[in-house]
C-alpha positions as CSV (number, residue, x, y, z in Angstrom):
1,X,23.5,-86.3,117.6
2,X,20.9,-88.9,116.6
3,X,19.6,-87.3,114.1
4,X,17.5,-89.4,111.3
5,X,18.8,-89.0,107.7
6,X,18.3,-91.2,104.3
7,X,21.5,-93.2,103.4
8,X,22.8,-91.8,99.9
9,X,25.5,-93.0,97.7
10,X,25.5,-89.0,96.3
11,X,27.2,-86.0,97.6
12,X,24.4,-85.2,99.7
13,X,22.2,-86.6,102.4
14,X,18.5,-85.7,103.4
15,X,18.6,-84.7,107.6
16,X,15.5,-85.1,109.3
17,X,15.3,-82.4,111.2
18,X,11.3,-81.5,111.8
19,X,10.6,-78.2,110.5
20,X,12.8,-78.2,108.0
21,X,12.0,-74.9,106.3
22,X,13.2,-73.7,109.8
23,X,15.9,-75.3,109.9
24,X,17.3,-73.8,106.8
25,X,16.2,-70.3,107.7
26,X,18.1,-70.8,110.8
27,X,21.6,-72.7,109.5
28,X,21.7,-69.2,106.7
29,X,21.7,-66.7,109.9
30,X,24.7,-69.6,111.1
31,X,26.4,-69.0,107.5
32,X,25.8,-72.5,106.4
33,X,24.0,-73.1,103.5
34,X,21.6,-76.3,102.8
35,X,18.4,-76.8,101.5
36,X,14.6,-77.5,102.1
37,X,13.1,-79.9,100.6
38,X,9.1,-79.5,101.0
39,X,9.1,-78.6,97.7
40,X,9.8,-82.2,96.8
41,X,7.1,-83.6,99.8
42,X,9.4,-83.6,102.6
43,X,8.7,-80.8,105.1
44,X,10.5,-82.2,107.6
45,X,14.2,-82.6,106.0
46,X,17.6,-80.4,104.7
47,X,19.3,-81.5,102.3
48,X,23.0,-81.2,103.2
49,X,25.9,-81.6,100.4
50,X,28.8,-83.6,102.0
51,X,32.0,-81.1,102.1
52,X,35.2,-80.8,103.6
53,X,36.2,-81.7,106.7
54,X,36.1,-78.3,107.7
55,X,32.7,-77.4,106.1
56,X,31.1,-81.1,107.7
57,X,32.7,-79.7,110.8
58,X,31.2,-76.0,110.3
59,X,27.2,-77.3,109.3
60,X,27.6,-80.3,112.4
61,X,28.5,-77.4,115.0
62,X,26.1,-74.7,113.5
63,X,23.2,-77.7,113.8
64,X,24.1,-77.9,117.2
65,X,24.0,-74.8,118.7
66,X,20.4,-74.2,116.8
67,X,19.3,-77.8,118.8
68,X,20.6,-75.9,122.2
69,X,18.6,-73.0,121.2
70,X,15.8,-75.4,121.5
71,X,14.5,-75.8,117.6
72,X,14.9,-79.7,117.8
């Protein structure tokens, strides 16, 4: 998708998505859960945990129909 993101050696990965508060509130009406993190100084990411196959497949899918929707 091309999407920007910080390289982590954790279980998790910070997406830079733009409004990330947004994105959040829009991935939880999807049924897929990550994070915002402006609390931390970065308004513009999600933190996503890396899951299953299935769950990676669910949040990448879920991401993608909100771009088509136009948020991106």
């Amino acid at each position: 998708m091309g999407i920007a993101y910080v390289p982590s050696l954790a279980n998790f990965l910070l997406v830079r998505v733009g409004k990330g508060r947004e994105y959040f509130e829009a991935l939880l009406r999807e049924r897929v859960i990550v994070r915002p993190v402006d609390g931390y100084g970065l308004p513009d990411y999600i933190r996503v945990t890396v899951g299953t196959r299935e769950e990676n497949r669910r949040f990448l899918d879920a991401l993608a129909k909100i771009f088509q929707r136009g948020m991106a």
